[in-house]
C-alpha positions as CSV (number, residue, x, y, z in Angstrom):
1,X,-0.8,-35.3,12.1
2,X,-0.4,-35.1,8.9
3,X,1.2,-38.1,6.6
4,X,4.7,-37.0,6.4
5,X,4.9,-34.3,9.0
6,X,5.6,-34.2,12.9
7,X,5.6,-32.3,15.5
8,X,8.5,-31.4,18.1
9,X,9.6,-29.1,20.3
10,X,11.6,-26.3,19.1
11,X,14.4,-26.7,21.4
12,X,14.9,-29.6,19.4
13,X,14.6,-28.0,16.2
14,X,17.8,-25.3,16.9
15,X,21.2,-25.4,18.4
16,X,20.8,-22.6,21.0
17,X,18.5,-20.4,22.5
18,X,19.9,-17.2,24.1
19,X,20.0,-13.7,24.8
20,X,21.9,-10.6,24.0
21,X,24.1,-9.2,27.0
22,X,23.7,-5.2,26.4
23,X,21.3,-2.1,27.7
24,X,19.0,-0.9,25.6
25,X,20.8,2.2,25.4
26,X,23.9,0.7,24.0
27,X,23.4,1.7,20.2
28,X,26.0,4.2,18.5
29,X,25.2,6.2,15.4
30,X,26.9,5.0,12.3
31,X,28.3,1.7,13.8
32,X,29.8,-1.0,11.9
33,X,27.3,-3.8,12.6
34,X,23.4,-4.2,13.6
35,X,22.2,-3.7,17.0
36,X,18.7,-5.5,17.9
37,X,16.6,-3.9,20.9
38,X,12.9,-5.1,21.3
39,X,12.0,-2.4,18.8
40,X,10.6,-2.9,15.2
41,X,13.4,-1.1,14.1
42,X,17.0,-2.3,15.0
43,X,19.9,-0.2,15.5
44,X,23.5,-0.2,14.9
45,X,27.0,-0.7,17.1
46,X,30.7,-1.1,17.2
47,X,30.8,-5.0,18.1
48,X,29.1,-7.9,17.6
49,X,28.6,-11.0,19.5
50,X,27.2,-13.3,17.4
51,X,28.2,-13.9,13.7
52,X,25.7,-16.5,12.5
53,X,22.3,-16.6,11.0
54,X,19.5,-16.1,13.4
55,X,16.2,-15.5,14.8
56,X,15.6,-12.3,17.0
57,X,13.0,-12.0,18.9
58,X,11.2,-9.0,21.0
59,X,11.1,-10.6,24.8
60,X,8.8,-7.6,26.3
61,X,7.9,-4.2,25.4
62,X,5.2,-2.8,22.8
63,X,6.0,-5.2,19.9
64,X,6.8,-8.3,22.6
65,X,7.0,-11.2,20.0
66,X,8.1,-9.7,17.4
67,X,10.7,-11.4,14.8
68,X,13.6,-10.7,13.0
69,X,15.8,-12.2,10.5
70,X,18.9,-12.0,9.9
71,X,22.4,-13.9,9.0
72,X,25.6,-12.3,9.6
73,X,27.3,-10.2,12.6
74,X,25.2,-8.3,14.8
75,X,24.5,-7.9,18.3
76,X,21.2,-8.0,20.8
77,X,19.8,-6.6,23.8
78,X,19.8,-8.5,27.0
79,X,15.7,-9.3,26.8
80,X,15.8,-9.8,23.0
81,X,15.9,-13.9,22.3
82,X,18.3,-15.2,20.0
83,X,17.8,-18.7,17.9
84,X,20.4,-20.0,16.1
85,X,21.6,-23.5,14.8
86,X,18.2,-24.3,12.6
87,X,17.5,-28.1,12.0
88,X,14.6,-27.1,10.0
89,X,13.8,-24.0,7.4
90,X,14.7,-21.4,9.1
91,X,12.1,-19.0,7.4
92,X,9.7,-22.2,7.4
93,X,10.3,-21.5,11.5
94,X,9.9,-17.7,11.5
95,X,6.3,-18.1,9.7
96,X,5.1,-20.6,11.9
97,X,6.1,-18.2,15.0
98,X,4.6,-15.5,13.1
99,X,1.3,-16.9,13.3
100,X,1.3,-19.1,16.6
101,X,3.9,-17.7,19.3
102,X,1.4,-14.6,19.6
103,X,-1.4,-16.8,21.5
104,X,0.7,-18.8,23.4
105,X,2.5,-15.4,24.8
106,X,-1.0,-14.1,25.8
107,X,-1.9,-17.7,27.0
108,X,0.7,-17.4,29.6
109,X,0.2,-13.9,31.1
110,X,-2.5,-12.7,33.1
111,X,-4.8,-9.8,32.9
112,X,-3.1,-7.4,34.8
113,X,0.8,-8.1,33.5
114,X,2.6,-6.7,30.9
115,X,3.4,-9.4,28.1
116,X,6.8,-11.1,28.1
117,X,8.8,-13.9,27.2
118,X,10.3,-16.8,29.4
119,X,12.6,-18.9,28.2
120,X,10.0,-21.7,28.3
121,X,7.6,-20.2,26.4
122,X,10.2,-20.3,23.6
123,X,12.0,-23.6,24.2
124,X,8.4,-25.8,25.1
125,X,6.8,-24.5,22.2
126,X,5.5,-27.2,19.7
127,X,6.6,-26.7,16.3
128,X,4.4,-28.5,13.3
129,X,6.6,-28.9,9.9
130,X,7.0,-31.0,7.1
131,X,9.6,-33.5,6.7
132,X,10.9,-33.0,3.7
133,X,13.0,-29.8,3.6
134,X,12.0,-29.0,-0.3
135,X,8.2,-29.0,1.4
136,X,9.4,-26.6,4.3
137,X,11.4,-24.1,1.4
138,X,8.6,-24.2,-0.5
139,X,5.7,-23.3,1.9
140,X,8.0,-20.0,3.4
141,X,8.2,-19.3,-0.7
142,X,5.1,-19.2,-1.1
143,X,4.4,-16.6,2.0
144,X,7.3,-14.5,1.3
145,X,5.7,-13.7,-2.1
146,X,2.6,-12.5,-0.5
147,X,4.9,-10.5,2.4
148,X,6.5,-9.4,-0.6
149,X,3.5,-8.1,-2.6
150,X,2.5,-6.3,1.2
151,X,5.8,-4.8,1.3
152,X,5.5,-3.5,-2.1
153,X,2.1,-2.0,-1.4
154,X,3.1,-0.3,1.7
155,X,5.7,1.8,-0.1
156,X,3.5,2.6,-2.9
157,X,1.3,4.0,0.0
158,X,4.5,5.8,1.0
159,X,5.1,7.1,-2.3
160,X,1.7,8.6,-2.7
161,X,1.3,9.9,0.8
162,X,4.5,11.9,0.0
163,X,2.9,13.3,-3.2
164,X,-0.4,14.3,-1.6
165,X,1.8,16.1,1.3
166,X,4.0,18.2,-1.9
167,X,0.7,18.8,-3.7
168,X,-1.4,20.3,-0.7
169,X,1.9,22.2,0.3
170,X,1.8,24.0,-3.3
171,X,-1.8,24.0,-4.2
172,X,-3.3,25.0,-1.2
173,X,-1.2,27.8,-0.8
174,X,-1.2,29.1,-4.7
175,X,2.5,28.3,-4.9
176,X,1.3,25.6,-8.0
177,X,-1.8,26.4,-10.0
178,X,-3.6,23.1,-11.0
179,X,-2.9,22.7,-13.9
180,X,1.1,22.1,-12.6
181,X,2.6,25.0,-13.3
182,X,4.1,27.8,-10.9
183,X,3.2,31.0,-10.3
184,X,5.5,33.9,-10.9
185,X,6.5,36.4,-8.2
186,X,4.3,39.2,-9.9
187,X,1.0,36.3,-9.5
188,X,0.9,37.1,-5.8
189,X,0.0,39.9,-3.4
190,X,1.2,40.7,0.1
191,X,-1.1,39.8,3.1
192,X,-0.4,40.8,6.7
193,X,-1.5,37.1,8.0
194,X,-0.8,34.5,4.9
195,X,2.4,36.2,3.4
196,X,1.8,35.8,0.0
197,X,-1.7,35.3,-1.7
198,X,-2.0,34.6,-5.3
199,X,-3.8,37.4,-7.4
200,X,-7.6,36.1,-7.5
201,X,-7.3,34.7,-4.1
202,X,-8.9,36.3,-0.7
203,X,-8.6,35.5,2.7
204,X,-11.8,34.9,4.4
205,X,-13.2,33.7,7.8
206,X,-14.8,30.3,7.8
207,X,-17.8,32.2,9.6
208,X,-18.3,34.3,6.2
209,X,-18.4,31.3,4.0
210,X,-20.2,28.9,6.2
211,X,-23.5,29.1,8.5
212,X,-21.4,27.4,11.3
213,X,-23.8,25.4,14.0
214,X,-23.2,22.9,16.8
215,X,-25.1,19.8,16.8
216,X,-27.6,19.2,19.6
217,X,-29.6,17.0,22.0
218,X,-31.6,14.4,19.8
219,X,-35.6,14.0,20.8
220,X,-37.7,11.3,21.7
221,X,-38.9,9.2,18.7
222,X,-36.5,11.6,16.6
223,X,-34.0,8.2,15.2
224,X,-33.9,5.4,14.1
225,X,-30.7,3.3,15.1
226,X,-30.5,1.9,11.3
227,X,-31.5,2.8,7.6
228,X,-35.0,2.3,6.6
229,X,-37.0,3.9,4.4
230,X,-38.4,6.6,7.0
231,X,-35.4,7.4,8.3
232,X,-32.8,7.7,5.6
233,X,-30.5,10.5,6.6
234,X,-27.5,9.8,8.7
235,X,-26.7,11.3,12.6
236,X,-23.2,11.5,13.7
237,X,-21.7,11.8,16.9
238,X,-18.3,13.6,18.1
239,X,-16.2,11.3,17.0
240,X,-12.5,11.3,15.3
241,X,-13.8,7.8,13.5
242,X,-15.8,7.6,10.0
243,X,-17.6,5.3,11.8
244,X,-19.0,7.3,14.4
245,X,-22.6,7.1,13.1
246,X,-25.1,7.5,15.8
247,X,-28.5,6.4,13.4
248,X,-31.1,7.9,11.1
249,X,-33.3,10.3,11.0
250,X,-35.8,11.5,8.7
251,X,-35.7,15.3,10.2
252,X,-32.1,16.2,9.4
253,X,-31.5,19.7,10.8
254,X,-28.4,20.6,8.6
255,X,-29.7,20.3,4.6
256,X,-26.7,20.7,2.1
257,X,-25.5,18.7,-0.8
258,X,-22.1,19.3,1.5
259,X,-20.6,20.4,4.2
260,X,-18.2,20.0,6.6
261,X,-18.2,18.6,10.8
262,X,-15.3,19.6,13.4
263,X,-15.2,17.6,16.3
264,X,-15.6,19.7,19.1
265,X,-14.8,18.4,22.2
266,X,-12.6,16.0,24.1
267,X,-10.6,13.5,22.0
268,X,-9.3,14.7,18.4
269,X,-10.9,17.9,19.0
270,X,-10.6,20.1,16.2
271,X,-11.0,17.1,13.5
272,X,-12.8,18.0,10.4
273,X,-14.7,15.4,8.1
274,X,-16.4,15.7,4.6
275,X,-19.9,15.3,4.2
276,X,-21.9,14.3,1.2
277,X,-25.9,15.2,1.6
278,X,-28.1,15.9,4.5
279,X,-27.5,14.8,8.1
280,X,-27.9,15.7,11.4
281,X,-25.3,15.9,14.2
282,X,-25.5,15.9,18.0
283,X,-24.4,18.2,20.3
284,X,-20.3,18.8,20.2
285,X,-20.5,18.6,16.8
286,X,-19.7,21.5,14.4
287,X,-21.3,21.9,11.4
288,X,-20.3,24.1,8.1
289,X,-22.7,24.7,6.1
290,X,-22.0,26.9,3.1
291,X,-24.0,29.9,2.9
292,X,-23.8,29.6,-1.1
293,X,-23.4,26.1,-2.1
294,X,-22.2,27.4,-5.8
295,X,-19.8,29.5,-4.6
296,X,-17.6,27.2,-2.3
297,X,-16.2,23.5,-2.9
298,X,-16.4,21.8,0.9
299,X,-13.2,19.2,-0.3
300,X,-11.3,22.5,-1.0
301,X,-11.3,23.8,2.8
302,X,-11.8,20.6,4.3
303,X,-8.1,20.0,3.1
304,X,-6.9,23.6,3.5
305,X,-8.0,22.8,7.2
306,X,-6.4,19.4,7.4
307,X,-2.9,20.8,6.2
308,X,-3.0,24.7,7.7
309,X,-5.7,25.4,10.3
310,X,-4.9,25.2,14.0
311,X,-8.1,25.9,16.0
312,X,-8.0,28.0,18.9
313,X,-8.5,25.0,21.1
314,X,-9.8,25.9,24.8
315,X,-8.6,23.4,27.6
316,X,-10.6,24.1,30.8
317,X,-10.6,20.4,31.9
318,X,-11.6,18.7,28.4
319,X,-10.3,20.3,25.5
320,X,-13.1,22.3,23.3
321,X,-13.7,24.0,20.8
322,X,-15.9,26.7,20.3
323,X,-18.5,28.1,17.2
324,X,-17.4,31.5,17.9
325,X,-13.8,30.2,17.5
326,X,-14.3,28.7,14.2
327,X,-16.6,31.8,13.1
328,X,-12.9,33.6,13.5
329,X,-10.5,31.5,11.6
330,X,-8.7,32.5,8.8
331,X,-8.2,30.8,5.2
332,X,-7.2,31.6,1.7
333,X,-9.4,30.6,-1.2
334,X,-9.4,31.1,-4.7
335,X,-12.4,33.1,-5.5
336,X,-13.1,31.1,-8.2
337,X,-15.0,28.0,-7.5
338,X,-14.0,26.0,-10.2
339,X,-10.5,26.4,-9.2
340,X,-11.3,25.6,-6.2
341,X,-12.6,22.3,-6.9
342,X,-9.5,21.7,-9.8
343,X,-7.1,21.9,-6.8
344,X,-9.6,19.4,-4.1
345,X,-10.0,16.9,-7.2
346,X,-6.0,16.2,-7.8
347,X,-5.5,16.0,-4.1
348,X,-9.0,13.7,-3.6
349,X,-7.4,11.3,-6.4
350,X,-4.6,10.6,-4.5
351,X,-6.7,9.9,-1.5
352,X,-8.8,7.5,-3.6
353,X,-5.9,5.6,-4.5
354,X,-4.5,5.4,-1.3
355,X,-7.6,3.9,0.4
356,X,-7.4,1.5,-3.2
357,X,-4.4,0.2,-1.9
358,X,-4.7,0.1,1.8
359,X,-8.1,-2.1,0.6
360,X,-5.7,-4.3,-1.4
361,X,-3.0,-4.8,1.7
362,X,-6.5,-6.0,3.8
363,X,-6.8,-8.7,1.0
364,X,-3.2,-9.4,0.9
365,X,-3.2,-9.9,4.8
366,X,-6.4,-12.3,4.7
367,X,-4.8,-14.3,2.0
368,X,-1.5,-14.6,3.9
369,X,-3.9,-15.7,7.3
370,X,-5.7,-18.4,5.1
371,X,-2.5,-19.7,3.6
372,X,-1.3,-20.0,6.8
373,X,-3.8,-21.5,8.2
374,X,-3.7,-24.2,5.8
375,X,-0.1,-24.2,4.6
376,X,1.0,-24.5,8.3
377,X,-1.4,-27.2,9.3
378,X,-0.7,-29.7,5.7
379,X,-4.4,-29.0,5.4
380,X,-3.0,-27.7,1.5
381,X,0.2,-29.4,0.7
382,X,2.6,-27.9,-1.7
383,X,1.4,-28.6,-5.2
384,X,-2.3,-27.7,-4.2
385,X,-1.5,-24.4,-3.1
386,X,-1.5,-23.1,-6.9
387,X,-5.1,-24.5,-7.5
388,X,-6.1,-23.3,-3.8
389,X,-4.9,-19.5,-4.2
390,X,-6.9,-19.5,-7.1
391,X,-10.3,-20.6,-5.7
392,X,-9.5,-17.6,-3.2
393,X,-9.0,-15.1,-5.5
């Protein structure tokens, strides 16, 4: 151990361990106090039974494990654990939980069980702390802050997932022209399909814009499995996942400086993806290639797909979906392709800054592991963890 810290068992470290008496199914709308199930969420009731401040924690379930804090009245499912009477920080304690109770729950149940809790593996847990108090306060300060700066990330996420949701619902329909103003009743036209259409906009099937192709069955010799200088141009596979990259290949059979794919079979069929450049596909992968690369912006209808297409999907077993199928489908698209890219480019700079920020929570979360690590341990003691953050950053 470290000089000045100790380790003890954390039914020596609280008053009580308990549980909550209630079903699951005991929440009302609109109660008076806060009802904790073994969801991330809690709900709310007409009575409490404790009135204290406390640890909650998740005894089975999806989110088994997981920890909430709280101090006042509330009341708790019967498999939700309940710690109260803290001889140390209590938010000291929840971090250290945080980060530890998760391998000792999976420590203790086999392969073929669902997680849970036991008593035990609460009350015989080893706790490490500090002894000073101030040194306890001060290490849960300094991870709040960074679950604070997570927290503040995530609903800036929110925010802009919100906008890009308004935006696609008013560009890609006309409603908003892109440069943010509205459209007036006598800017649109009557369609049997689509309602209204703006004036300057036509409704077209994806077959007359795009040369639409399934992938196919790769040859021997044909890829490479990574980038060389030979084989430079990507292969993808069906696939839902950005990362579903199957090699290289230095005979692509779809050439376009873009184009789209639509998974077409089995899981997240009907998916479409962006491309950028030449690649080849294999088979159960559609391919949209535009039959006049000046006349059509692929980010344009790859999010007029995302928001409004529903594919014809064909289940005979494993759902599929067919070229002749997306031949048929129906957009709407400005005629002009200049437009057409104004309206992808506002929605495409909210993606950007969403995956900007997602990238920054990932940092966030590996600074908060690390400080953990060491804040935890007394490997850093308060007063070095200025001078450490900074070598991290």
């Amino acid at each position: 151990m470290m000089e000045g810290w100790k380790k003890d068992k954390l039914t020596n470290l609280i008053s009580q361990i308990t549980t909550g008496k209630l079903d699951a199914n005991a929440m009302i709308p609109n109660g008076k106090y806060r009802f904790y199930t073994c969801a991330k969420d809690y709900y709310y009731i007409d009575n409490y039974a404790f009135d204290d401040e406390a640890l909650l924690i998740s005894g089975n379930g999806e989110y088994v494990g997981y920890i909430h804090y709280y101090k006042g009245k509330f009341n708790a499912y019967q498999r939700v654990y309940v710690l109260t009477g803290f001889k140390i920080d209590v938010r000291y304690l929840e971090n250290f939980l945080n980060r530890y109770l998760p391998s000792r729950i999976n420590k203790e149940v086999s392969q073929n069980n669902i997680p849970y809790i036991r008593l035990s593996t609460l009350s015989k847990m080893e706790i490490n702390y500090p002894e000073s108090p101030t040194e306890q306060a001060s290490i849960a300060n300094i991870l709040s802050k960074v679950d604070e700066a997570i927290e503040s990330v995530k609903k800036s996420i929110e925010a802009a997932e919100k906008l890009k949701k308004s935006l696609m619902q008013n560009l890609l329909t006309g409603r908003m022209k892109p440069d943010g103003t509205l459209r007036t009743e006598d800017e649109f036209y009557e369609d049997e399909k689509f309602g209204k259409v703006p004036i300057g906009w036509e409704v077209k099937k994806l077959g007359n814009l795009f040369h639409i192709k399934a992938g196919g069955d790769l040859q021997e010799n044909f890829y490479s499995p990574i980038y060389d200088e030979q084989h430079k141009c990507p292969i993808f596979s069906n696939t839902i996942e950005n990362s579903g990259l199957y090699g290289y290949t230095s005979n692509p059979r779809f050439i376009s400086k873009e184009s789209l794919t639509i998974v077409g079979r089995g899981v997240g069929v009907g998916h479409v993806e962006y491309r950028k450049g030449n690649y080849d596909a294999i088979i159960r992968l559609i391919s949209l290639i535009p039959k006049q690369e000046d006349a059509i912006d692929c980010m344009y209808v790859n999010y007029y797909i995302c928001q409004y297409v529903h594919f014809a999907i064909e289940s005979t077993g494993v759902p599929q979906l067919t070229c002749p199928k997306v031949f048929s489908t129906k957009i709407i698209i400005p005629k002009n392709v200049f437009e057409q890219s104004q309206i992808a480019e506002k929605i495409h700079c909210i993606d950007i800054d969403i995956k900007i920020k997602q990238n920054q929570i990932i940092t966030l979360e590996r600074l908060k592991k690390s400080l953990m690590q060491n804040l935890l341990t007394g490997k850093v003691r308060v007063g070095e963890e200025e001078k450490y953050q900074n070598r991290r950053v």
